[in-house]
N, C-alpha and C positions, 0 to 999 in steps of 0.2 A: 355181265348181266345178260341174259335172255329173255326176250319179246318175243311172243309169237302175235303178229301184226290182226291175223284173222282172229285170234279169242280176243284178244284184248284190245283190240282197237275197232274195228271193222271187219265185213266179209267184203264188201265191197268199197274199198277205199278207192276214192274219186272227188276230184273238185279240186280248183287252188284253196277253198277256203275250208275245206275236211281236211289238204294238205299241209295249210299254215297252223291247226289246231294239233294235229302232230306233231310238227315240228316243234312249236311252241310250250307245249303239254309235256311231249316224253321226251324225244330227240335232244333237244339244249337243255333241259336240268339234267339228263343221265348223260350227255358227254360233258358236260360242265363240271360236272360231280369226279368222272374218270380225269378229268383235265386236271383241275383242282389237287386231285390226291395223288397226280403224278405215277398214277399206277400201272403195271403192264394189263389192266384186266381190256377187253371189247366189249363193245355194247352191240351183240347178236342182234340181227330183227331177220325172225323166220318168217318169210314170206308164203309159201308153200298153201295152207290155207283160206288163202284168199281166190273169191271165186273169177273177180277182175281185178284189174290195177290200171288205174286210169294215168296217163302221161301227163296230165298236170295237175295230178296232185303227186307223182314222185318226183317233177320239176321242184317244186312248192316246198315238198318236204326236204326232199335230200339238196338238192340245188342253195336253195334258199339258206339251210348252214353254211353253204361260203358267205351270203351275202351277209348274214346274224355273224359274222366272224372267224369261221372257222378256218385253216386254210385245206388244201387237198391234199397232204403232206400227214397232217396232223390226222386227217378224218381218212386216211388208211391205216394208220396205227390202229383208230382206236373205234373205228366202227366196221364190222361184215354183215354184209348182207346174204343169207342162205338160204338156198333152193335148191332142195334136193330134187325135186321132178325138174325132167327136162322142158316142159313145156313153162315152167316159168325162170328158167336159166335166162331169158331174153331179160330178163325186168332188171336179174342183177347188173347185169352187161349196162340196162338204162340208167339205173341208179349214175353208177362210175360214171357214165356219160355225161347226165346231166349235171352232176361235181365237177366236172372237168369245164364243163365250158360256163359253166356258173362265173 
């Protein structure tokens, strides 16, 4: 499955709690759903579009899946994050980061 974060979600995603609505909303029922049917498919989220990304709501969003269950293992299978412009390569680096010390 493909998200693009900026049409479908926000331009400017920021906050823990625009972060936990995410995660909530899209993030756990479409890796749930990938989990579920045991399938090779990723659940893409195109970042590129977004005009900020505030650090705690990617804490919130992505972070917060280990803590809703998920482990770091599992949530490189079956999730990527993509940014083709260079100037938002930093954000996917944050993502992984913040999955990691979650």
């Amino acid at each position: 499955m493909y998200y693009n974060l900026a049409k479908s979600f926000h331009v400017y995603p920021m906050g823990r709690q625009m972060g936990e609505d995410f995660r909530e909303r899209i993030l756990i029922p479409e890796l749930s759903k990938i989990r579920a049917e045991n399938i090779s498919e990723k659940l893409i989220i195109q970042i590129d579009g977004c005009k900020a990304l505030g650090s705690s709501f990617l804490e919130e969003a992505f972070g917060g899946l280990v803590r809703k269950g998920f482990t770091r293992r599992e949530l490189r299978k079956i999730l990527e994050i993509r940014a083709e412009l260079e100037s938002k390569k930093f954000f996917v680096e944050s993502v992984w980061d913040y999955i990691n010390r979650a």
